[in-house]
N, C-alpha and C positions, 0 to 999 in steps of 0.2 A: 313645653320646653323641649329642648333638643337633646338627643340622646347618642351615642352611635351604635350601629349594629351593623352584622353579616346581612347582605344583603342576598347573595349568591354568593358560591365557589368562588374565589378570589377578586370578591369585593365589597366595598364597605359604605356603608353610607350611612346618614343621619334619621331619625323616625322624630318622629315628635311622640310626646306623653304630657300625661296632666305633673305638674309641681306634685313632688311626692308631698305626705304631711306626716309629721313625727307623732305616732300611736306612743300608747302607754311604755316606758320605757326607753323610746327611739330618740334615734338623731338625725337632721338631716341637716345633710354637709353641701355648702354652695363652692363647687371648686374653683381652684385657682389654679394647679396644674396637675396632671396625670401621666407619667411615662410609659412610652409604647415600648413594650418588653416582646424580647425573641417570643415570648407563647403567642401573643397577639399575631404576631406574624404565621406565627404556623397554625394560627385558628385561623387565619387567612386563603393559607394555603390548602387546608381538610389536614395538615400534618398531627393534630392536636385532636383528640375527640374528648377529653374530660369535663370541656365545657365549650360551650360557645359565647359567654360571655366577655366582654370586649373589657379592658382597661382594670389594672389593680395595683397599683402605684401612685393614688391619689391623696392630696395633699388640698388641704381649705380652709374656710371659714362655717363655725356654726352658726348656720341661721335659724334652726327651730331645734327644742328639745320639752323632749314630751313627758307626762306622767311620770314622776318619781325617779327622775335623773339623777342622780348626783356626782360634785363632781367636777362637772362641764360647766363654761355659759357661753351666751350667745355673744359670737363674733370673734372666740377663741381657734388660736391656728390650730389644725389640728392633720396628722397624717394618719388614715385609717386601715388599717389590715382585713383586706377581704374575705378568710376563709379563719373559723376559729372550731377547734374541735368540740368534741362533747361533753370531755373531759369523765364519761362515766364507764368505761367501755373498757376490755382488758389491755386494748392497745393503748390507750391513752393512759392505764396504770402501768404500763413499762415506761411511759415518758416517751411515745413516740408519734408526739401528739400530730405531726403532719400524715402519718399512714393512717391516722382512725377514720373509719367506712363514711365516718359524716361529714370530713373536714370537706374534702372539696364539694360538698351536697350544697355549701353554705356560701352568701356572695352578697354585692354590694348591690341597692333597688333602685336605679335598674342597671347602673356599670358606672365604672370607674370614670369613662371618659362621656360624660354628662354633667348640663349645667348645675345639676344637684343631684342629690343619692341620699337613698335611705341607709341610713345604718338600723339595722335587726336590735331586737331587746338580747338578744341571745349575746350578738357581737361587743354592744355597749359592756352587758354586765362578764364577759368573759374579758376586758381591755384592748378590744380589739382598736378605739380610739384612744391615739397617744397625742398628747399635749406637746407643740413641737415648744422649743424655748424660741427666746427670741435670737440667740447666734443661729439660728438652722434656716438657711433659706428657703424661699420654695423648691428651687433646684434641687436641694441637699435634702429635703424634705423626701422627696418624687424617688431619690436614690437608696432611700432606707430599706424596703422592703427587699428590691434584688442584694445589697450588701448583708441585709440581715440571712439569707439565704446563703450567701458564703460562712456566715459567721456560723452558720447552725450548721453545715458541714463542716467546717473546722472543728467544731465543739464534738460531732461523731466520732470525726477520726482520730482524735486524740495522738495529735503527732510528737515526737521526740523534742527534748529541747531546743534551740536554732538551725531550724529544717530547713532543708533545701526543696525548693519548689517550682517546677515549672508546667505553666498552663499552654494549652494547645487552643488558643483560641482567645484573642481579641478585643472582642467587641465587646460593650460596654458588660457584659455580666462579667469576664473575664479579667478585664480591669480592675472592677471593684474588687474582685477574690484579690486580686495581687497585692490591694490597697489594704485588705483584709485581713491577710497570711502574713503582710509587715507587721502590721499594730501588733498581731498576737506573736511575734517573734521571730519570725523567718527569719534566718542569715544571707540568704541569696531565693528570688526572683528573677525568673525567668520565662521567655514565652514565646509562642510560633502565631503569627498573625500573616496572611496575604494582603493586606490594604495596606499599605505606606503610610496613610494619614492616623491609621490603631497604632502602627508600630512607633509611628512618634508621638504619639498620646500615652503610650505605654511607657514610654522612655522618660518624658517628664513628669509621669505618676511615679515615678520613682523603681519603676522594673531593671534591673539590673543590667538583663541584656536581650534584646530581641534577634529574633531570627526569621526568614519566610521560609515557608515548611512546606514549600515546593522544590528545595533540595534538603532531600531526607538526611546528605551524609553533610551538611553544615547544621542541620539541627541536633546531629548528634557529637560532633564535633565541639560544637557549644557547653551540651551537657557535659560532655567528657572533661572538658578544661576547667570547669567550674565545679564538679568534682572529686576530679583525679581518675576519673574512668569508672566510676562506683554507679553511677546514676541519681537520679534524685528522690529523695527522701518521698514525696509527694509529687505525682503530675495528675494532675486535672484538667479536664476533656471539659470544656467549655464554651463545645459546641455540637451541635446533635449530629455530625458527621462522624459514620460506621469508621472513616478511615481512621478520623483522630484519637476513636480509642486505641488502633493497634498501633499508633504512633506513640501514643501516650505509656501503654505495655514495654514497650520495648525501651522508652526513656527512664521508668520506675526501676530503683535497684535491688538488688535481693532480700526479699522482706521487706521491699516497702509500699508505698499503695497509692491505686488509682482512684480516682473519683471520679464517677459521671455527674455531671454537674450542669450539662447542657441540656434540654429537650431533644430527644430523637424524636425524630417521625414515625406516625403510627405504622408498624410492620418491619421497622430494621432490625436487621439482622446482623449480628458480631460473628466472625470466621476467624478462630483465636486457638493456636494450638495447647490444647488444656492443660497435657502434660508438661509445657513451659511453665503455665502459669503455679503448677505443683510442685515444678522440683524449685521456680526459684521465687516460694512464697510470697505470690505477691495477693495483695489482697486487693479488691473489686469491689468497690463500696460506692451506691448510687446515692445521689443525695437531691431530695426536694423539698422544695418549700423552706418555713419559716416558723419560729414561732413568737408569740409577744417579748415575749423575755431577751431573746435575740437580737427584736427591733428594736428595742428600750437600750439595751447594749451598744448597737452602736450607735442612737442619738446620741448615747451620752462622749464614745468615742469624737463626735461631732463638736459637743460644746466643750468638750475638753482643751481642743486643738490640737488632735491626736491624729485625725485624717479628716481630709479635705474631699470632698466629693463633686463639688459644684461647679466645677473645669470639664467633668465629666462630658455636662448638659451641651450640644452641641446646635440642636434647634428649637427655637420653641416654635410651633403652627398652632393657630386658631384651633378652636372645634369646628369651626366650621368649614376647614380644611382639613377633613378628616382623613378623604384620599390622598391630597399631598402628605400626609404624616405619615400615613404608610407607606407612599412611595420613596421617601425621603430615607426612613429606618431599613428598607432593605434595601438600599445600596450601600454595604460598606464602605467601599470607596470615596462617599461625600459625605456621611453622616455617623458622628459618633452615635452620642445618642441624643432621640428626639422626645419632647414632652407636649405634650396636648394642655393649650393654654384655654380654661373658662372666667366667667363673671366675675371672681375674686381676687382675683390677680391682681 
């Protein structure tokens, strides 16, 4: 079967391997679609070193389950979560189950964006496989895990009643947060995108008000009126660009807090005047990953009719246009977001 991998330094291509088979415990998922996420992109680029595995927003059909499953059956939809902690470790006894030493040790056999994948005994019995309903389509399915990632930052930061929020950045993880920050209560939404096609993607996802954040003094302008000149409650950097956190800094207002929320590139560096950040409390809260309990959160905000995710999806490409898929996902300019379409579709 066909699989995709890093071939070299910025590029990608298909390998073949044998049909994985579900061992005692396992699953194996024949996909239907996979979303190509900003990390893919910068495991593309070498920007990314935590793994070099391709595709984690896969969404299918069970076609084999092994030894002592329960639970599951075969031909059931299902969207899988790639990394699941240990759950035994002191950091996973604080509840901070995405920083535990073994979360990202752990992943899908052999990647997301292949015509099938093993899921681990480990992953099965920790729910790393969530049963989608039938309102969840595969689209909306493919979009769980990046929204489940805004949701578990939402849930760190623990923000004031009807916050004010605005994201530095766009593209489809950016989105979702803003789809995200409504459902749990936001009063106002807001956000800086340079592609014209985000910015009106943004606008009928319901963002309040966009801005291009290539004139600094209309992005604060923005904030200011929306406001009162205070700043906002929450702005979120949701994009790995060094610049957009100190844009992000200076939109946050006294006492209130930013969130890295984007992938930097391996070796950025922040140039942020400290004693700003002391006298006018702000806080600096980075946020990765996901966990089950968050992805289950928002299927359910899914089947509620509480938020819509599936407008998000802007192309589907074969697997077997693996390189048009990347090429397509990094130009913002033509591509919201792109999914990687297999066998079960």
């Amino acid at each position: 079967m066909n699989y995709a991998r890093l071939e070299a330094p910025g590029r990608v291509g298909l390998a073949d391997a044998p049909r994985p088979a579900a061992g005692p415990g396992e699953i194996v998922v024949r996909m239907a679609e996979c979303g190509l996420c900003g990390t893919d992109l910068e495991k593309l680029r070498g920007g990314y070193t935590a793994s070099a595995i391709l595709g984690h927003e896969p969404v299918g059909t069970i076609e084999a389950i092994g030894l002592g499953v329960h639970g599951h059956a075969l031909e059931e939809r299902v969207f899988v979560h790639h990394h699941v902690p240990c759950l035994a470790c002191p950091v996973c006894a604080r509840g901070d189950y995405m920083f535990c030493p073994s979360y990202a040790k752990t992943n899908l056999d052999p990647c997301g964006f292949a015509e099938a994948f093993r899921v681990s005994a480990d992953h099965v019995r920790k729910g790393a496989v969530l049963t989608l309903d039938r309102r969840v389509s595969w689209d909306a399915g493919t979009l769980l895990e990046p929204a489940g990632c805004a949701a578990t930052a939402l849930r760190r930061i623990a923000l004031p009643p009807d916050p004010s929020v605005f994201i530095v950045g766009l593209g489809p993880a950016g989105l979702l947060y803003a789809r995200i920050a409504r459902a749990r209560g936001a009063a106002w939404v807001g956000g800086a995108e340079i592609a014209p096609v985000r910015r009106a993607a943004a606008t009928r996802g319901g963002i309040d008000a966009t801005v291009d954040p290539s004139d600094p003094t209309a992005v604060r302008d923005l904030v200011d009126r929306a406001t009162d000149g205070r700043g906002v409650d929450l702005a979120v950097v949701a994009t790995g660009a060094p610049v957009a956190v100190t844009m992000a800094i200076a939109l946050a207002r006294r006492g209130g807090t930013v969130n890295l929320f984007g992938v930097p590139p391996a070796g950025s560096r922040l140039d942020v005047d400290l004693q700003e950040l002391y006298l006018r409390g702000i806080r600096l809260i980075p946020s990765y990953a996901t966990t089950e309990a968050d992805i289950a959160g928002v299927h359910q905000l899914v089947v509620d009719g509480r938020i819509v995710l599936d407008d998000i999806v802007s192309h589907r490409i074969p697997l077997g246009e693996i390189a048009e898929a990347f090429r397509l996902a990094s130009r913002p300019s033509d591509a919201l977001k792109v999914v990687v379409t297999g066998p079960a579709v």
